[in-house]
Biopython code that builds the backbone (N, CA, C, O; Angstrom):
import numpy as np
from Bio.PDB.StructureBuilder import StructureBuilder

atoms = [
    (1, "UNK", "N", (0.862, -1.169, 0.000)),
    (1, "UNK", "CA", (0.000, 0.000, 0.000)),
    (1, "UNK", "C", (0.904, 1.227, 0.000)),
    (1, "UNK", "O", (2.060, 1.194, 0.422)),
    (2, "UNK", "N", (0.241, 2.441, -0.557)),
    (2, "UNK", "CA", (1.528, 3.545, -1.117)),
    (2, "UNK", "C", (1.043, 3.953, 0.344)),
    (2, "UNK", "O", (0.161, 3.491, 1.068)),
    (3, "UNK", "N", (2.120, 5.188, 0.534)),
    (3, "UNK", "CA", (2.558, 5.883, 1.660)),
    (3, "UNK", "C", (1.103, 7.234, 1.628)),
    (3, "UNK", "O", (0.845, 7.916, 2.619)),
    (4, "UNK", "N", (0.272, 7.366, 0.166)),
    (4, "UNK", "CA", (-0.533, 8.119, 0.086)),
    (4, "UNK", "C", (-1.693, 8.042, 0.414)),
    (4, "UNK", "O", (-2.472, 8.921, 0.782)),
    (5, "UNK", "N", (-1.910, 6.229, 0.189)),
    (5, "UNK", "CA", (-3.120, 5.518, 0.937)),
    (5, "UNK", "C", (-3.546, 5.693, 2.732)),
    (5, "UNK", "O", (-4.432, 5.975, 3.538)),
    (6, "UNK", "N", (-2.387, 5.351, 2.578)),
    (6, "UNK", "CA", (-1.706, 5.447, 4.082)),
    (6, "UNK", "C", (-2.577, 6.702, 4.739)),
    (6, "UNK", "O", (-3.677, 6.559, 5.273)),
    (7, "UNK", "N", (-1.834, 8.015, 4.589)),
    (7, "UNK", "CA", (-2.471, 9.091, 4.849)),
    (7, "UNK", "C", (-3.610, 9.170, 4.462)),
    (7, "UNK", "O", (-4.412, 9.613, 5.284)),
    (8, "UNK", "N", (-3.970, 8.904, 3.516)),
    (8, "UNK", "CA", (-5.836, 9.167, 3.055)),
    (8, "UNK", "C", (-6.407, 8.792, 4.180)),
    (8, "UNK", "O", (-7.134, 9.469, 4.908)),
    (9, "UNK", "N", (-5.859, 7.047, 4.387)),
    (9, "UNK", "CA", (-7.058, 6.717, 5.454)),
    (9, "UNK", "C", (-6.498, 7.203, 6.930)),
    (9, "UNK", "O", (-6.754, 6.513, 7.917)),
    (10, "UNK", "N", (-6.005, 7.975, 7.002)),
    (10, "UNK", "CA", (-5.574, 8.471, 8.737)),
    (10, "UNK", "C", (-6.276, 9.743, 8.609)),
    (10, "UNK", "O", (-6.950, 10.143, 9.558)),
    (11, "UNK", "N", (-6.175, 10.501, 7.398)),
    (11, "UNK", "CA", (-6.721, 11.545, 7.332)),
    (11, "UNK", "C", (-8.379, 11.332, 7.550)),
    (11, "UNK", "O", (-8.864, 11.862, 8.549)),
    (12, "UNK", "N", (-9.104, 10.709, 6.809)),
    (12, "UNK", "CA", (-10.404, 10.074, 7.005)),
    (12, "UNK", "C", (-10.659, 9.337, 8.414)),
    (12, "UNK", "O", (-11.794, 9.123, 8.841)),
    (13, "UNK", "N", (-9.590, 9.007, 9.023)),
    (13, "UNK", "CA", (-9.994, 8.524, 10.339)),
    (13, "UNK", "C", (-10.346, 9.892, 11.350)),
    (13, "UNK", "O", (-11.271, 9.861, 12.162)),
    (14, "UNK", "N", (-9.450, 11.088, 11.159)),
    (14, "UNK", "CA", (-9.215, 11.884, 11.743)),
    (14, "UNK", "C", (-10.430, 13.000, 11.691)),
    (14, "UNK", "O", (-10.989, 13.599, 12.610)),
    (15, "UNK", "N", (-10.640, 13.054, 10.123)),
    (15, "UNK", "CA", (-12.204, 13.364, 9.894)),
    (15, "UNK", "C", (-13.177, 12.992, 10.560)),
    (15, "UNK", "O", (-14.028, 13.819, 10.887)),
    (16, "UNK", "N", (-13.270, 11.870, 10.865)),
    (16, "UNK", "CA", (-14.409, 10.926, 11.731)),
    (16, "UNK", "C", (-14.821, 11.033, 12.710)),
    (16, "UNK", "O", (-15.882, 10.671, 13.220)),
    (17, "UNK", "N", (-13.405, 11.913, 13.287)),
    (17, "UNK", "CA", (-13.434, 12.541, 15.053)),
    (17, "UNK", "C", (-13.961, 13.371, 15.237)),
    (17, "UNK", "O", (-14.757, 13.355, 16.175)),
    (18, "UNK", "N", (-13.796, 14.586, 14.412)),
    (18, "UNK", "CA", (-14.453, 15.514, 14.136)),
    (18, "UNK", "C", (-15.687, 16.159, 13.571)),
    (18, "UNK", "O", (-16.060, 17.274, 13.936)),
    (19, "UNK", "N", (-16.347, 15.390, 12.620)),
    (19, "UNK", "CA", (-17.438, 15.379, 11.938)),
    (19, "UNK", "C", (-17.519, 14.488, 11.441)),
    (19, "UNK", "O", (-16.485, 13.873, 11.179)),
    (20, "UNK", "N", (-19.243, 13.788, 10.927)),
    (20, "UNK", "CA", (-19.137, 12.684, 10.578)),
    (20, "UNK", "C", (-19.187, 13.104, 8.973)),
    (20, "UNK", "O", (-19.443, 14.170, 8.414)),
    (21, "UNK", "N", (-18.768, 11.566, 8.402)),
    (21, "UNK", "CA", (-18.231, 11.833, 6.788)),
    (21, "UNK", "C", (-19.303, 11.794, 5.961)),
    (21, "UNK", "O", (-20.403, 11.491, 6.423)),
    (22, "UNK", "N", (-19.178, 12.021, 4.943)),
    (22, "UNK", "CA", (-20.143, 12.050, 3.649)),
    (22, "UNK", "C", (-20.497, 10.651, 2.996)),
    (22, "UNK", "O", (-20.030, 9.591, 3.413)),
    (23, "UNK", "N", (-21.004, 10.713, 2.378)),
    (23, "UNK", "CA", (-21.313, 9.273, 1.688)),
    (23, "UNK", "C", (-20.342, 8.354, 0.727)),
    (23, "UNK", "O", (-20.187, 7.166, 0.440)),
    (24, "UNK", "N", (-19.599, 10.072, 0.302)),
    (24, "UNK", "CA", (-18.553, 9.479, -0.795)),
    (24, "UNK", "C", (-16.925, 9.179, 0.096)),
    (24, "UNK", "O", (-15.940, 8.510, -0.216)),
    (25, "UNK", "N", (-17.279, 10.114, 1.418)),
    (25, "UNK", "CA", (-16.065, 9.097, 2.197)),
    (25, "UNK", "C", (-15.653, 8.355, 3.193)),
    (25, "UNK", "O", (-14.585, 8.284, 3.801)),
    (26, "UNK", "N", (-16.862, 7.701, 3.288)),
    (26, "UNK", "CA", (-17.602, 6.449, 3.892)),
    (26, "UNK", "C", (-17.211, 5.545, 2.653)),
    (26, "UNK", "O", (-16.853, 4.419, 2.997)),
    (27, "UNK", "N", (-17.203, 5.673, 1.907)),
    (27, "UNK", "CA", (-17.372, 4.537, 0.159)),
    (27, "UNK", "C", (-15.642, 4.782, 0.239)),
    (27, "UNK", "O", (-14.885, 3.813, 0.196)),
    (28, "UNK", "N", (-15.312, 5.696, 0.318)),
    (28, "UNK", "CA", (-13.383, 5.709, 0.082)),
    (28, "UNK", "C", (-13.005, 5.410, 1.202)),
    (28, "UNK", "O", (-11.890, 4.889, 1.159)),
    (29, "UNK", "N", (-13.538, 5.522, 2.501)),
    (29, "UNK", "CA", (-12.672, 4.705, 3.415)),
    (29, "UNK", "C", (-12.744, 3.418, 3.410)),
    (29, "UNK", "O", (-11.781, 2.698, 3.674)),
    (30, "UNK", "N", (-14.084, 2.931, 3.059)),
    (30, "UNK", "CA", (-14.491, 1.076, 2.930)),
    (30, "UNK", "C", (-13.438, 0.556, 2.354)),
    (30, "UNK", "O", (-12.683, -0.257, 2.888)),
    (31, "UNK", "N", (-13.303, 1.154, 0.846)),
    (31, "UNK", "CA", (-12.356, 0.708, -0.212)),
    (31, "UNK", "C", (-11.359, 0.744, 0.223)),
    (31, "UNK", "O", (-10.765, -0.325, 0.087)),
    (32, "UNK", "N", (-10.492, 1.946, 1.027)),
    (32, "UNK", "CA", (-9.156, 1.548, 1.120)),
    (32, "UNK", "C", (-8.860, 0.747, 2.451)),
    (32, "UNK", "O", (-7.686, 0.481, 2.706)),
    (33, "UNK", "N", (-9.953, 0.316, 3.384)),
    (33, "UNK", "CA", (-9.701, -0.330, 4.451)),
    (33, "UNK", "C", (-9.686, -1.641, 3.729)),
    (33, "UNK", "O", (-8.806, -2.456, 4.007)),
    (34, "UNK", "N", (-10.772, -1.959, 2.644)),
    (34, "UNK", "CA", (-10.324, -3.056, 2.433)),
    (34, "UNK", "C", (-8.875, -3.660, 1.398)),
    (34, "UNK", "O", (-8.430, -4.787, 1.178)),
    (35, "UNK", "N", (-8.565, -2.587, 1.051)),
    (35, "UNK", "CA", (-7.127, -3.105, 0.297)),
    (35, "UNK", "C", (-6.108, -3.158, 1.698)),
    (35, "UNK", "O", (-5.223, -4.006, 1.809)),
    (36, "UNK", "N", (-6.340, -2.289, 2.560)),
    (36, "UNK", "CA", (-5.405, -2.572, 3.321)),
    (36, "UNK", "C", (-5.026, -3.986, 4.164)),
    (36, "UNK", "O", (-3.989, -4.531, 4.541)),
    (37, "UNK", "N", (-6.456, -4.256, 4.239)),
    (37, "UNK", "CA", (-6.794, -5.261, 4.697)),
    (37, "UNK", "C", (-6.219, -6.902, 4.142)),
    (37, "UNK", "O", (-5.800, -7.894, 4.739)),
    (38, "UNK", "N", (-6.456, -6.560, 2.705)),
    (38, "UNK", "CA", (-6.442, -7.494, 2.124)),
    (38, "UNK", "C", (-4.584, -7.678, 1.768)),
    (38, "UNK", "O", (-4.127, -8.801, 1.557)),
    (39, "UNK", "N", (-3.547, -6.236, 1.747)),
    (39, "UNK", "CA", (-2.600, -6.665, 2.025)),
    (39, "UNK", "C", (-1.631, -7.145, 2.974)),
    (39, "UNK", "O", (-0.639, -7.867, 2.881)),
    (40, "UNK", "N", (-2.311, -6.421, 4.093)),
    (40, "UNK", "CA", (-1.961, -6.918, 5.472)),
    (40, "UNK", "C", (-2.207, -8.515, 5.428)),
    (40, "UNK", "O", (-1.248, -8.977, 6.047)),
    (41, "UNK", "N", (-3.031, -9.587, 4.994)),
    (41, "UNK", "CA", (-3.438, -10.926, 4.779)),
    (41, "UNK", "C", (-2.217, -11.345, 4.615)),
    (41, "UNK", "O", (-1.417, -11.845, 5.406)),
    (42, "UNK", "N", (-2.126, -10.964, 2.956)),
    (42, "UNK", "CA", (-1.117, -11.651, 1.720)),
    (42, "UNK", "C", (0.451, -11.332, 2.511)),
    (42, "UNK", "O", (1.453, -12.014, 2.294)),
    (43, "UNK", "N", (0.408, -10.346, 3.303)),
    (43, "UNK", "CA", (1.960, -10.023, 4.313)),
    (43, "UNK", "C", (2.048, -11.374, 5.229)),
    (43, "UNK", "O", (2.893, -12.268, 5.192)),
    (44, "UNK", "N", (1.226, -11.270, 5.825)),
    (44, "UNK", "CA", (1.080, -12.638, 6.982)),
    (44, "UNK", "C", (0.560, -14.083, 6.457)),
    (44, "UNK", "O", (0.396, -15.026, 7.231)),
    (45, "UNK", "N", (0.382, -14.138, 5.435)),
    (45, "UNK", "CA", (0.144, -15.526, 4.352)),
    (45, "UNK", "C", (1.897, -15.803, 4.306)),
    (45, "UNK", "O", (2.408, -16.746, 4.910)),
    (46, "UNK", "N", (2.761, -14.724, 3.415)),
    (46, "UNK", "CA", (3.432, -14.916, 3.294)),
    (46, "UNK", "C", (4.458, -15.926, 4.408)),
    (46, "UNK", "O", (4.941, -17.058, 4.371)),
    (47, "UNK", "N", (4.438, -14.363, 5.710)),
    (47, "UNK", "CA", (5.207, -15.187, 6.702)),
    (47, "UNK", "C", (5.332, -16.746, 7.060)),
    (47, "UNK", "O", (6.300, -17.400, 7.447)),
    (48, "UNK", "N", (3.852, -17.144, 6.763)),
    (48, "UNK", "CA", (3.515, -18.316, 7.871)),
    (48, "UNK", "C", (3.587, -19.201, 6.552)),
    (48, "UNK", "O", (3.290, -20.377, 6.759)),
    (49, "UNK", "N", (3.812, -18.988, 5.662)),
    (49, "UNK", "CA", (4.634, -19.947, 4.155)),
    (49, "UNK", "C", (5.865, -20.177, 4.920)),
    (49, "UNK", "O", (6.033, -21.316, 5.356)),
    (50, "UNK", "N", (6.521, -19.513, 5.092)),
    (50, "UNK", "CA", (7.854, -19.801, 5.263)),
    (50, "UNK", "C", (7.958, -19.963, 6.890)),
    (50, "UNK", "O", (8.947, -19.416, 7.377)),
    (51, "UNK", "N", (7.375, -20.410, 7.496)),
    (51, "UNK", "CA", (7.436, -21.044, 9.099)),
    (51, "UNK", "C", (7.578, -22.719, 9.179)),
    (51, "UNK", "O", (7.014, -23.667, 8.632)),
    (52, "UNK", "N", (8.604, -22.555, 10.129)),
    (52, "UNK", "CA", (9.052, -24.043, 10.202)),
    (52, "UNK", "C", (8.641, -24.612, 11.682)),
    (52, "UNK", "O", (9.301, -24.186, 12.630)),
    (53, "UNK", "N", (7.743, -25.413, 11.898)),
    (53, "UNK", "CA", (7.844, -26.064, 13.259)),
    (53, "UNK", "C", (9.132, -26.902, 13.990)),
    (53, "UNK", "O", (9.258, -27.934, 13.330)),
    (54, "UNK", "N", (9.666, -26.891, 14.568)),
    (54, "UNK", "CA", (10.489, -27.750, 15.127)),
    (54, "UNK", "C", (10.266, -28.472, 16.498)),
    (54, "UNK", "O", (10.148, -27.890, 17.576)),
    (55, "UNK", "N", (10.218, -30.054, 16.265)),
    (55, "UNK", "CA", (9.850, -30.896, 16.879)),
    (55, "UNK", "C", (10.942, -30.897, 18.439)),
    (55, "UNK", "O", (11.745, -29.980, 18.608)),
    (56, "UNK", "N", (10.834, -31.764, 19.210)),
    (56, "UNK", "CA", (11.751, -32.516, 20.464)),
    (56, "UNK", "C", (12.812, -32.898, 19.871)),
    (56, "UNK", "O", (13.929, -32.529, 20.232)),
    (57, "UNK", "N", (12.617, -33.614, 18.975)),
    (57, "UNK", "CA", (13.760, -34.292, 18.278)),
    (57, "UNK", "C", (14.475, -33.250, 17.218)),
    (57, "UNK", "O", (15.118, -33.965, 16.449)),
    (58, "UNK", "N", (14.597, -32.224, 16.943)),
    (58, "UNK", "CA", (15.225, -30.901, 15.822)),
    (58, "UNK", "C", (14.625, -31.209, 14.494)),
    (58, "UNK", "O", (15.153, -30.543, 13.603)),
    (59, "UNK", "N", (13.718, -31.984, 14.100)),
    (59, "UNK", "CA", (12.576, -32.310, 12.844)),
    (59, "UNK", "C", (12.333, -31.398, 12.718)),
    (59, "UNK", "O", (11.938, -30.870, 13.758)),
    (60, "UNK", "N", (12.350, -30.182, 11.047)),
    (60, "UNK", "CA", (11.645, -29.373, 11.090)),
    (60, "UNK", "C", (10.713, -29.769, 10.181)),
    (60, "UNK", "O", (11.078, -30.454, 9.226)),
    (61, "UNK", "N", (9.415, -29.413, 10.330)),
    (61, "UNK", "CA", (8.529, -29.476, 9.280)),
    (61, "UNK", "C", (7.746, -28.167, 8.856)),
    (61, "UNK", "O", (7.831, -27.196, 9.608)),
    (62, "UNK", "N", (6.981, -28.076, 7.688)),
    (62, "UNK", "CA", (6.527, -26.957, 7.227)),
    (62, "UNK", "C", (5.336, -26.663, 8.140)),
    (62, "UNK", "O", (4.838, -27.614, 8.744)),
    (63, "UNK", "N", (4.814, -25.387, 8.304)),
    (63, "UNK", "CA", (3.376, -25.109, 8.723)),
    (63, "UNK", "C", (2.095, -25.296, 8.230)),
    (63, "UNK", "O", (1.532, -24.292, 7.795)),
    (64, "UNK", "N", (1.392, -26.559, 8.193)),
    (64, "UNK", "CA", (0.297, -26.715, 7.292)),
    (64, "UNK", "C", (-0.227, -25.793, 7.634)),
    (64, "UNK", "O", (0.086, -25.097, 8.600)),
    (65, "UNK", "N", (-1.758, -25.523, 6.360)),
    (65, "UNK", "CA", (-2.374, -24.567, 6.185)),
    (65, "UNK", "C", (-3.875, -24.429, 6.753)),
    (65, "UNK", "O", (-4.618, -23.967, 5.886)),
    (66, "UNK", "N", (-4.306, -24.610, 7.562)),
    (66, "UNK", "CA", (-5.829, -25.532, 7.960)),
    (66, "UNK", "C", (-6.999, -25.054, 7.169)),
    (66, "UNK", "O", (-7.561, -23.992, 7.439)),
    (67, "UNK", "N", (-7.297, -25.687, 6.376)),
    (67, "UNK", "CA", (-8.467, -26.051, 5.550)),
    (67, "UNK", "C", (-10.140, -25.370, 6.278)),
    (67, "UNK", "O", (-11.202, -25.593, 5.697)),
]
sb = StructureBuilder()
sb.init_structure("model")
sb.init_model(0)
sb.init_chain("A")
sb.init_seg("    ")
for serial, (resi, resn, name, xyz) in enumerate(atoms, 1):
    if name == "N":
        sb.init_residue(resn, " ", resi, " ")
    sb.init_atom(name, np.array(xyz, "f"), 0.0, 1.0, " ", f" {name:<3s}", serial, name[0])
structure = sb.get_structure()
């Protein structure tokens, strides 16, 4: 997410405190909460790809994915 998103939605949070928002940025905060959202996921998908359990015995195995 750009560094501009970023601010949009802090700025729109900050709006929120102060007065409540309009319709059209209620609809632009949804949207960018949900990209944020959705990259924050694919960040922590990533991590837990590459997580190794290690057993008693030093066995490492991969982190299944639970279904």
């Amino acid at each position: 997410m750009t560094n501009d998103k970023l601010q949009r939605i802090n700025e729109l949070a900050r709006l929120a405190k102060e007065r409540p928002l309009t319709e059209v940025e209620l609809a632009e905060r949804e949207v960018l909460r949900r990209e944020y959202i959705a990259e924050w996921r694919r960040g922590a998908e990533q991590v837990l790809e590459n997580t190794y359990i290690v057993d008693e015995k030093g066995n490492r195995r991969k982190l299944n994915k639970k279904s």
